[in-house]
BAPANU-320586 format. One line per 4 residues: number of its first residue (from 1); for each residue x, y, z of N, C-alpha, C. Coordinates in steps of 0.1 Angstrom, whole numbers. Layout:
<nodes>
NUM = X Y Z X Y Z X Y Z; ...
</nodes>
This chain:
<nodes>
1 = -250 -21 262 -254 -35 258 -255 -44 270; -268 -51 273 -269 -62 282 -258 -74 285; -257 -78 295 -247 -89 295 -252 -104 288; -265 -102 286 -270 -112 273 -264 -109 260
5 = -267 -97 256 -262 -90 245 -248 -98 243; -240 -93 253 -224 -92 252 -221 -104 253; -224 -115 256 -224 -131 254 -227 -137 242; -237 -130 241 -244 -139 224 -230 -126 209
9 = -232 -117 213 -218 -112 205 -204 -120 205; -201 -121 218 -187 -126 218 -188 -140 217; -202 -150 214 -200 -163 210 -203 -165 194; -208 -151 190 -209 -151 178 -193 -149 171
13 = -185 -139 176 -171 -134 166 -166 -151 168; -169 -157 180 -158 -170 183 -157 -179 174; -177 -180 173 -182 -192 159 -174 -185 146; -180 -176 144 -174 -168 132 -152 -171 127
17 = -149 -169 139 -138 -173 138 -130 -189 136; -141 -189 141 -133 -210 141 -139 -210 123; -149 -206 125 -149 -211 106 -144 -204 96; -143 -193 100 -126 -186 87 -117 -191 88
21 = -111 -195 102 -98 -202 102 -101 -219 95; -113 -219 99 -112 -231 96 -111 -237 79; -120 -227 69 -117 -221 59 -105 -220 55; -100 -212 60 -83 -207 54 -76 -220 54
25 = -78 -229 68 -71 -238 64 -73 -249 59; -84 -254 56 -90 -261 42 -87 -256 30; -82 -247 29 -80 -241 14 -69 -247 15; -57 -243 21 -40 -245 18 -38 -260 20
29 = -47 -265 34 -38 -276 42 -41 -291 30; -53 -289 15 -55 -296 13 -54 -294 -4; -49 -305 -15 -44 -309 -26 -57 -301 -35; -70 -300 -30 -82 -304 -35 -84 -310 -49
33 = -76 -322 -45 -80 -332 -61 -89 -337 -62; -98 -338 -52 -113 -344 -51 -121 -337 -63; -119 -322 -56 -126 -309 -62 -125 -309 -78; -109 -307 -76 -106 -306 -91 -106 -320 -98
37 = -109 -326 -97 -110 -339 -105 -124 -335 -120; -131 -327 -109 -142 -331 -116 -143 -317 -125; -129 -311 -124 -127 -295 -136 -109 -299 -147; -115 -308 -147 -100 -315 -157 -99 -304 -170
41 = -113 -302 -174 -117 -296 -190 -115 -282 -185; -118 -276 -177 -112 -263 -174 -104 -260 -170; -95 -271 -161 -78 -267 -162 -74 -266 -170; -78 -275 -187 -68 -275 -197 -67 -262 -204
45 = -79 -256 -205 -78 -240 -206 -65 -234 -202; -57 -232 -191 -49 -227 -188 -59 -219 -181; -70 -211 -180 -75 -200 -173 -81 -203 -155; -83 -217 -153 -91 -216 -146 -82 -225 -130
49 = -68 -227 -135 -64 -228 -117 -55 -211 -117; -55 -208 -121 -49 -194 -117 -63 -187 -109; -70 -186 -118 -84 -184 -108 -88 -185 -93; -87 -197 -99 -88 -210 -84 -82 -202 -77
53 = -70 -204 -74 -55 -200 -64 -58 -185 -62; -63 -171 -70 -64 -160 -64 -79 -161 -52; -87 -167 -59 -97 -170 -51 -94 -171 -38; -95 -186 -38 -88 -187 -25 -82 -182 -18
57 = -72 -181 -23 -60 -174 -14 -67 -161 -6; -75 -145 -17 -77 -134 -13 -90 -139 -5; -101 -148 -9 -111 -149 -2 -108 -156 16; -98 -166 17 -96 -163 31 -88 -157 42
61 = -77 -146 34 -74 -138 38 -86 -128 42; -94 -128 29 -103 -113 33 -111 -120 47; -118 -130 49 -128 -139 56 -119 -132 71; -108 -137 74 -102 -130 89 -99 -118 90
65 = -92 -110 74 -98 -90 80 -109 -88 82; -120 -89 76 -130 -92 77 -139 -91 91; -134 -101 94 -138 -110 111 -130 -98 119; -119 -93 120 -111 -79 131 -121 -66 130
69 = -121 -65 113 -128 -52 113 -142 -51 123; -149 -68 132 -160 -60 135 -157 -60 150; -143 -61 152 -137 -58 166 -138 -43 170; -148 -41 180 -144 -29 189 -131 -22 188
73 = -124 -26 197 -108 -23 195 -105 -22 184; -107 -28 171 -97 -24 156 -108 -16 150; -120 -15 152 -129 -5 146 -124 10 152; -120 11 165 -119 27 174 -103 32 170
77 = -99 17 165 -84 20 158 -82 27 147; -82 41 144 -86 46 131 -72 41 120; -62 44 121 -55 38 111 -51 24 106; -54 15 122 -56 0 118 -69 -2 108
81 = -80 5 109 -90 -1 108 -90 3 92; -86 16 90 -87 21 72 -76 11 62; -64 7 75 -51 0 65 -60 -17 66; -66 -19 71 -71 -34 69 -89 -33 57
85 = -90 -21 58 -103 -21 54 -101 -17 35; -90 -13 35 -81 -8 22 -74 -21 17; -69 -31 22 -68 -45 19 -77 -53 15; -91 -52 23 -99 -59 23 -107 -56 9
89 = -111 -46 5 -111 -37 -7 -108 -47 -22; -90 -39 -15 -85 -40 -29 -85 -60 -34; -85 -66 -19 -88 -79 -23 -97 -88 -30; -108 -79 -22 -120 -82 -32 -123 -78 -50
93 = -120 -65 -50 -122 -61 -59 -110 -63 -71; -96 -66 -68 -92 -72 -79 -82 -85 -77; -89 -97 -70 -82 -108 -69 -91 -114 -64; -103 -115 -54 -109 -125 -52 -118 -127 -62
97 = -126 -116 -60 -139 -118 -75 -137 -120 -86; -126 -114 -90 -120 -116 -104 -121 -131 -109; -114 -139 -99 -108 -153 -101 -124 -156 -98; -137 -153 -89 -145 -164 -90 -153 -163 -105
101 = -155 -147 -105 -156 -148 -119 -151 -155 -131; -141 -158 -132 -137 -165 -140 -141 -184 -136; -139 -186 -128 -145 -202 -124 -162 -204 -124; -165 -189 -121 -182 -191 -125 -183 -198 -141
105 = -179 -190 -146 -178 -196 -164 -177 -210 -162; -169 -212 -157 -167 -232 -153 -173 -242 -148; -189 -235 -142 -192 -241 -130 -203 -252 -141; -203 -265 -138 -206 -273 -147 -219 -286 -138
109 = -228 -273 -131 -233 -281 -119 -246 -275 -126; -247 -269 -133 -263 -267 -143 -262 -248 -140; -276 -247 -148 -273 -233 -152 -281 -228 -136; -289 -231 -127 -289 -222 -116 -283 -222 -105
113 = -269 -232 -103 -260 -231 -98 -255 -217 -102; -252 -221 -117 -243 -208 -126 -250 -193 -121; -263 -191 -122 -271 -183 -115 -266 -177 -100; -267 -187 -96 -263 -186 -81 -252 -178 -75
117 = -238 -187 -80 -225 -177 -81 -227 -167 -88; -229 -168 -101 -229 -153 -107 -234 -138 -97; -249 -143 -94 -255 -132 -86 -246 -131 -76; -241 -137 -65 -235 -139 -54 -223 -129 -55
121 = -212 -133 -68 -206 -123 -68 -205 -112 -72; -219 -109 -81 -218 -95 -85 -224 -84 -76; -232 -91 -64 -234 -82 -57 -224 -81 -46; -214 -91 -47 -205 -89 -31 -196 -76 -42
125 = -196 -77 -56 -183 -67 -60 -192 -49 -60; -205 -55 -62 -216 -39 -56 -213 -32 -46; -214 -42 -36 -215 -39 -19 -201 -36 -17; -193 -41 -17 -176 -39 -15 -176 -21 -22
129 = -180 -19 -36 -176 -9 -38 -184 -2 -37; -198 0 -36 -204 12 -27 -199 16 -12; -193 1 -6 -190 8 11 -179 15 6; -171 14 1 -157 23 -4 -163 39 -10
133 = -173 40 -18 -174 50 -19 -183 60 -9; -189 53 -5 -199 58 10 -187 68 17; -179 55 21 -168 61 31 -163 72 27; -158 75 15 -150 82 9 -156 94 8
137 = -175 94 7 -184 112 11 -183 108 26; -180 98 31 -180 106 49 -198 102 52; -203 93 46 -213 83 52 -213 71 59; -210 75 74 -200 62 80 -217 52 81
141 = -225 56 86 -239 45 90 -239 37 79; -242 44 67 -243 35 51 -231 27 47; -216 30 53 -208 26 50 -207 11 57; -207 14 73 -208 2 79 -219 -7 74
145 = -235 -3 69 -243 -16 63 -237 -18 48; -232 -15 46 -233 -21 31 -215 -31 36; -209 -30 42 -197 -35 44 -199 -47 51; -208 -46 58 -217 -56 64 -227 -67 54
149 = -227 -64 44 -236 -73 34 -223 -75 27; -213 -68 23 -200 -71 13 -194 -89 25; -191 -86 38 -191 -95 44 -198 -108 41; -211 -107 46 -222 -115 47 -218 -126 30
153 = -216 -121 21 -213 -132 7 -201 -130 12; -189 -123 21 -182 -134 13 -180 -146 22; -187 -142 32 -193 -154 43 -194 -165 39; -204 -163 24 -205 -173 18 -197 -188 14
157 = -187 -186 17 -174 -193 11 -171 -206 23; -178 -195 31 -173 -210 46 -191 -211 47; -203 -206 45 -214 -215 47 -219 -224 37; -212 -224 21 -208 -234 13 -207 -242 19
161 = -197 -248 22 -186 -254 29 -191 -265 37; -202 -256 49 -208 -260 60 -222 -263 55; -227 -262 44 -235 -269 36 -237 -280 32; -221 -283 21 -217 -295 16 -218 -303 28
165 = -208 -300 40 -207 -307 49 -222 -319 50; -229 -308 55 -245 -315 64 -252 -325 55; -246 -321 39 -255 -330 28 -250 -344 28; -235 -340 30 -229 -352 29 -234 -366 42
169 = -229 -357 57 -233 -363 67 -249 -372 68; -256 -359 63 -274 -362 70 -279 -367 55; -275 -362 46 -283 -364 34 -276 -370 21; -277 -368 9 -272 -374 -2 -259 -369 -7
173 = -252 -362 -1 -244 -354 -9 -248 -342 -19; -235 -343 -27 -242 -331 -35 -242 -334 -51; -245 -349 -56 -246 -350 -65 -262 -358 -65; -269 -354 -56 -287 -360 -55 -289 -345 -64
177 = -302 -351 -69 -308 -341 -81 -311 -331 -71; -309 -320 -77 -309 -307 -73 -305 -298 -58; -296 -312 -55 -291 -304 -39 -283 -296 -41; -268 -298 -54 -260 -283 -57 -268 -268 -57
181 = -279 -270 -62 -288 -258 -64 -295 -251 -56; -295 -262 -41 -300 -257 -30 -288 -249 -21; -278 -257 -23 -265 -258 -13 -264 -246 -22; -263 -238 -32 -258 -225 -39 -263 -213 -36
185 = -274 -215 -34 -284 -204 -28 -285 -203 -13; -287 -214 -4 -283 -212 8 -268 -208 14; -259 -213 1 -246 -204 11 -247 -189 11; -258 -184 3 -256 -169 8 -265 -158 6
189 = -276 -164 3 -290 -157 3 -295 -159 21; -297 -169 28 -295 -166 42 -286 -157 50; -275 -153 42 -262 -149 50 -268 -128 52; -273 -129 41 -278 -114 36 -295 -110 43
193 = -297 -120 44 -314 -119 53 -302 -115 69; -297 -126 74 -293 -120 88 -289 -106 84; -280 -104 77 -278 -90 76 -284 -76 77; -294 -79 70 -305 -70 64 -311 -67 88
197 = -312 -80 90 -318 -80 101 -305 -73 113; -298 -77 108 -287 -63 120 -287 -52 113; -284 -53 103 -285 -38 102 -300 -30 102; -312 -33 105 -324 -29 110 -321 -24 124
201 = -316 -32 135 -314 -33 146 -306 -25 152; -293 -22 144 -281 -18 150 -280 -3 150; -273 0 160 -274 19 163 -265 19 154; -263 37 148 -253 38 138 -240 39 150
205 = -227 40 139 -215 46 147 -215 51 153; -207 52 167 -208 67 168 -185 65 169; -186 76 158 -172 79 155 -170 87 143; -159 99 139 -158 107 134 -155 99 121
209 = -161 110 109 -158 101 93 -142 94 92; -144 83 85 -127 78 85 -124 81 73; -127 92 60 -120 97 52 -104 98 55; -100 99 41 -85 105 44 -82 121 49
</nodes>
């Protein structure tokens, strides 16, 4: 790899990292009464802060395994990399999605918002469980792109975020006609184009199957 290369990588994991962290700690450090103010009628359900809270919680845990797994060093780590990648898994697939699933039903921002998350998460629970079974025949090339798109949505969660942000700063917020709609599809239909475009680009592994 060029020493261009290896600059624009290592300022990418940095960016990448200040916004998971920064994620994680916007989840915890903050009440979100703002947020929930405006889901009064679906907390009364009982269904939909238990949601909330697995959400969160497993999506920014998973956001920083996530972020190691595309470390050199924890990739060449064969038993770090299967016990983090076996977390990251089982998070997605039965505690983060679960719970968005369930708040999708809630989402009360019109039906292609609803659209938006729905698709969002049914393909991050695709892509999550095709890389798991790739890995499992000992297809490490197919395993690494599809775990790479499982990523890329759940990326989504902090370019939301960094979305809302810019509307609010530069533009209307997010209650101008039809910016929810825009801000829903750019958190993570962009995230899956970059993707698509590394993984065009990128040489396969080179390292022995990580089956058991």
């Amino acid at each position: 790899m060029t020493i261009t290369g290896r600059i624009l990588r290592y300022f990418a994991f940095i960016w990448i990292a200040i916004l998971s962290v920064g994620t994680f700690y916007e989840s915890f450090a903050h009440n979100h009464a703002f947020f929930l103010g405006f889901k009064q009628a679906a907390i009364k359900t009982g269904w939909y802060m238990p949601a909330f809270y697995c959400h969160i919680f497993a999506s920014s845990i998973i956001l920083l395994l996530g972020f190691f797994q595309f470390s050199e060093r924890v990739y060449s780590n064969r038993p770090l990399h299967k016990a983090l990648g076996k977390i990251y898994v089982f998070g997605v697939l039965f505690i983060a999605a679960p719970g968005a699933y369930v708040m999708t039903l809630f989402v009360n921002r019109g039906t292609g918002v609803f659209i938006s998350f729905l698709a969002q998460n049914t393909l991050w629970v695709a892509s999550t469980l095709l890389a798991f079974t790739l890995i499992k025949k000992g297809n490490i090339d197919e395993h690494v792109k599809m775990m790479r798109r499982s990523y890329g949505l759940a990326f989504g969660a902090v370019t939301l975020r960094f979305y809302i942000l810019l509307f609010h700063v530069f533009g209307n917020g997010v209650n101008f006609d039809n910016n929810y709609i825009i801000i829903a599809f750019l958190s993570w239909v962009p995230n899956l184009i970059l993707v698509e475009m590394i993984n065009l680009r990128a040489k396969p592994p080179n390292r022995s199957p990580l089956t058991p």
